[in-house]
C-alpha positions in Angstrom: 57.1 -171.4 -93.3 56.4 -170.4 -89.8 56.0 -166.4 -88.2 58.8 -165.9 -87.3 60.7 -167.1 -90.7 58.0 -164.8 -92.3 58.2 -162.2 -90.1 62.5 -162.3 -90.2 62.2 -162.2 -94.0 60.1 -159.2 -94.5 62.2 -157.4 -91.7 65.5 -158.4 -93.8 63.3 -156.9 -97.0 62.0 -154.2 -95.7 65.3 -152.5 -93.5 67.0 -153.3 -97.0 65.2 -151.3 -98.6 65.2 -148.4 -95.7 68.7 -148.8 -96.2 68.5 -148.6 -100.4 66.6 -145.5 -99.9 69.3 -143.7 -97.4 72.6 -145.2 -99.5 70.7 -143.1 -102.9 70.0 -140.0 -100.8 73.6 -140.1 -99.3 75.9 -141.1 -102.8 73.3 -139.6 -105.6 70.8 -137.4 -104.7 72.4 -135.1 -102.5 75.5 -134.6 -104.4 73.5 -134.0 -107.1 71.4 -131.4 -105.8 74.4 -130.3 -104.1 75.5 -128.5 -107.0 72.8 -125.8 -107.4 72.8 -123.0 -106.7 71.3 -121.9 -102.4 68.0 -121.5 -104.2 68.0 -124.3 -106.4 69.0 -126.9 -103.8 66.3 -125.5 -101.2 63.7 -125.8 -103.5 65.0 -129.3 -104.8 64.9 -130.3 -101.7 61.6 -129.3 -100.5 59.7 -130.9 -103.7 61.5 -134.1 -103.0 60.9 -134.1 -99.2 56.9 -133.3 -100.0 56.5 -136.3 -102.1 58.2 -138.3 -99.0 55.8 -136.2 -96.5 52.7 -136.6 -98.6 52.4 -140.1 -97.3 52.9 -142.1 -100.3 51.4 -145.7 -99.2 55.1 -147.4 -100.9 56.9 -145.3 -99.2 55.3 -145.4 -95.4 54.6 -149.5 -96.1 58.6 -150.1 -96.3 59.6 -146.7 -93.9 57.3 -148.0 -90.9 57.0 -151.6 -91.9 60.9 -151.9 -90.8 60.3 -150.2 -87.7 57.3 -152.5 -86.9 58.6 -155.9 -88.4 62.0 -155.8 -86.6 61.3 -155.8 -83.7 58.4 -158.3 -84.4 60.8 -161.1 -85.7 63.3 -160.3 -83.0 60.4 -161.0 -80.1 59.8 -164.5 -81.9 63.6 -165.0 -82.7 63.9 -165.8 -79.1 62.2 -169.4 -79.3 63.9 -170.0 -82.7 68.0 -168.9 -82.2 70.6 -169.9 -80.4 72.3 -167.6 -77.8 74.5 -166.2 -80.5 71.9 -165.9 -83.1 69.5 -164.0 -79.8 72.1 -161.3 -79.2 72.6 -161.0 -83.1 69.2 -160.3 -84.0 68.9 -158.1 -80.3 72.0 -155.8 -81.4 70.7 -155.6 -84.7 67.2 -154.5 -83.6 68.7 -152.3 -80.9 71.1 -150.6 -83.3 68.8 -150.1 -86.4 66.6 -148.3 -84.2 68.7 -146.3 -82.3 71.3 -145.3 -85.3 68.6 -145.0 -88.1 65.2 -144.5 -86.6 66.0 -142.2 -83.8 68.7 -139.5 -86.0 66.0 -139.7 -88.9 62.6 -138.6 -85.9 65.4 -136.0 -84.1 67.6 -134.9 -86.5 66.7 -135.4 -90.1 62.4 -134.4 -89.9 62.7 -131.3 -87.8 65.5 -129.9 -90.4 63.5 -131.3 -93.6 60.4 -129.2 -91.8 62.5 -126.3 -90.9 63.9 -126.1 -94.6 60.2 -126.7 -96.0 58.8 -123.8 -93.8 61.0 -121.3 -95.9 59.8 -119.4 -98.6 62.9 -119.6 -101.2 61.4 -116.8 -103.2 61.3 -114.2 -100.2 64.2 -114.7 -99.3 67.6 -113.0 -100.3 70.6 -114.4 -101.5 72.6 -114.4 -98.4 69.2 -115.5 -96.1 69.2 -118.8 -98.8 73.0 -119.6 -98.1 72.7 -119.7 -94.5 69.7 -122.0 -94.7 71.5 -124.0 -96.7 74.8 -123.7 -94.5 72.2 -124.5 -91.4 70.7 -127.4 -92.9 73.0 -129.7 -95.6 76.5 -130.5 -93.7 74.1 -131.4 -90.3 71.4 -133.5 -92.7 74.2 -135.6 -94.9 76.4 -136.1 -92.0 73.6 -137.7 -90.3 72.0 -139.4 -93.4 75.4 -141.0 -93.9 75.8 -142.1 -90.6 71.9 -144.0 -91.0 73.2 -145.3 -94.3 76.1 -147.0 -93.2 74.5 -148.2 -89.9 71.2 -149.6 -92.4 73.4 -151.2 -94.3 75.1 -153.5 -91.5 71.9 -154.0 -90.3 70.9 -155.6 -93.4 74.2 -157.5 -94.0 73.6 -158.3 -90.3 69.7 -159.7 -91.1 70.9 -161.7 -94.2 73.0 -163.5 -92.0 70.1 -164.2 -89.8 68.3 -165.3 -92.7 70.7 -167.4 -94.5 70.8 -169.8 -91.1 67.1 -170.3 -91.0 
């Protein structure tokens, strides 16, 4: 098997799984959090998000590794693809990046680090509400708009694959 097959493969994997990840959040765990109380979800929220911000070695391999091995086996998809297959794998690259990378660095981490800065105990029951109100419509909408553009990616790079 050469690189770039290699290198196409683990991309295919690894933005499949970015896209597993987002597709739970967006259809399971937020509507399921969704229904406690201001307090409840905050905290729910934070514990979850600190297990994702403690760096756990799975979770950064697959989170990076698609931002790394994409555009990786696109670079080397040049001497391998047709014209077709190029702009493909291009598009794909371009928009998995820009639709999923990008909201998740601009919109989804500073409102997961503004809702872990808050002290849920502190705080009064209208204070929790509008720190809910500020943070969960802005966060899903964007989470479901990286989970539907992660999953096209991935339908996207199992075409690729399948023509190797």
């Amino acid at each position: 098997m050469e690189t770039f097959q290699v290198a196409l493969i683990v991309a295919a994997f690894l933005c499949s799984l970015v896209a597993g990840f987002l597709f739970a959040f967006a259809v399971v765990v937020m509507p399921g959090i969704g229904g406690l109380k201001h307090g409840g979800f905050i905290r729910a929220f934070q514990v979850m998000d600190g297990v994702i911000q403690n760096n756990k070695p799975a979770f950064v391999v697959v989170w990076l590794g698609s931002v790394i091995s994409l555009p990786v086996a696109t670079a080397l998809g040049f001497a391998h693809f047709d014209i077709t297959e190029r702009w493909l794998l291009v598009c794909t690259c371009l928009v998995y990046l820009a639709g999923v990378q990008l909201p998740t660095f601009f919109v989804n981490i500073p409102l997961n680090n503004r809702l872990q800065s808050l002290d849920v105990d502190s705080m009064d029951e209208p204070a929790r509400k509008a720190a809910r109100k500020e943070f969960e419509e802005r966060w899903n909408r964007w989470n479901s708009i990286r989970t539907v553009i992660s999953c096209l990616v991935s339908a996207a790079l199992i075409v690729l694959v399948s023509r190797l």
